[in-house]
N, C-alpha and C positions, 0 to 999 in steps of 0.2 A: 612730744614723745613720752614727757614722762606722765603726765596725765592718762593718755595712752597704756601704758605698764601697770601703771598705780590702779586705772580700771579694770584692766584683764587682773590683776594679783587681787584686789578687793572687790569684786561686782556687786553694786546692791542688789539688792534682794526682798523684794518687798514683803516675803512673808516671816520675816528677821524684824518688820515694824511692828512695835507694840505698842499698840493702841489705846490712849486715855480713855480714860471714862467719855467724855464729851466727845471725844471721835465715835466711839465705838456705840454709844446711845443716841447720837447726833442732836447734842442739849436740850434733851428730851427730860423733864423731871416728871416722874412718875406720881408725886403728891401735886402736881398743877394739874387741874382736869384741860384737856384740850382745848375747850370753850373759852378759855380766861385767853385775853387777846397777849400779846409781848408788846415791848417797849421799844423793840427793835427786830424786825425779820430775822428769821435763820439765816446766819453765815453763808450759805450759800447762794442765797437771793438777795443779801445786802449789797449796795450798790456802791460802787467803791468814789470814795471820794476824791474829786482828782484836782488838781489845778486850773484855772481857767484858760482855757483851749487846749487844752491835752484830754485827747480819747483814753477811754481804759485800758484799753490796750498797750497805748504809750506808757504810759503811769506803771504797766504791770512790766513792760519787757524794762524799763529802764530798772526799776526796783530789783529785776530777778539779774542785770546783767552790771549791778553797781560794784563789783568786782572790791578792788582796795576801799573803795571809796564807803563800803558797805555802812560803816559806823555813824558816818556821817550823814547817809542818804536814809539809813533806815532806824535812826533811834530813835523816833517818834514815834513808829507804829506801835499800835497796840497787838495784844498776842494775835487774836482772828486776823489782822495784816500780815503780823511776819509769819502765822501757818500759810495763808495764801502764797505767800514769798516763796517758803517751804516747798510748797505742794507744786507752783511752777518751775522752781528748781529743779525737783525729783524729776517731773516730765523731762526738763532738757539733759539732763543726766541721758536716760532712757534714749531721747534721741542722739545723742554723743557716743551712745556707749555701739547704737546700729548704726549712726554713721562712721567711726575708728575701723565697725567689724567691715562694712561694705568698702571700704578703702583697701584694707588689706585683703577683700575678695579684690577688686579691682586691679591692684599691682600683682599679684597672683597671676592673674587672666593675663596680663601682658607681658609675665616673665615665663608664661607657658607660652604665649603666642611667638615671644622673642626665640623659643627655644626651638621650636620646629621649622 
């Protein structure tokens, strides 16, 4: 309930994020001619590196749901990690904040239904 409250009193707001340079140009440097290859893919085609037998998927939902344990599960990563971490945080934000609103649509509906 109180994460519940603390989201309704503070909703993110994505146009409230301001944007790094490397976001907002997508590590694009303007003095590198396009042609010159990189040392590593862009961030977002980079392939995440995972454990042996854990899907990326696993590796990303445990990473995004290490809760207390955060410190110890993610102090290795490097920045492009802990944005992804980030970035799939903000998403489950997003779906928390319409799952809490459709709940309170839900109990609504059945304290209207109770009432007639």
């Amino acid at each position: 309930q109180r994460l519940h409250r603390v989201c309704f009193q503070e909703p993110y707001r994505p146009e409230d994020h301001q944007l790094t340079v490397d976001e907002f140009w997508g590590g694009m440097d303007e003095d590198t001619p396009a042609e010159e290859g990189r040392s590593e893919p862009p961030p977002k085609t980079r392939k995440l590196q995972t454990p042996d037998g854990m899907a990326e998927a696993d590796v990303r939902l445990q990473r995004m749901l290490a809760g207390a344990d955060a410190p110890k599960a993610l102090s290795t990563l490097d920045f492009q990690e802990l944005s992804d971490v980030a970035s799939d945080c903000l998403k489950a934000a997003e779906t928390l904040r319409w799952v809490l609103e459709r709940q309170h649509y839900v109990i609504n509906q059945e304290f209207s239904s109770k009432k007639k």
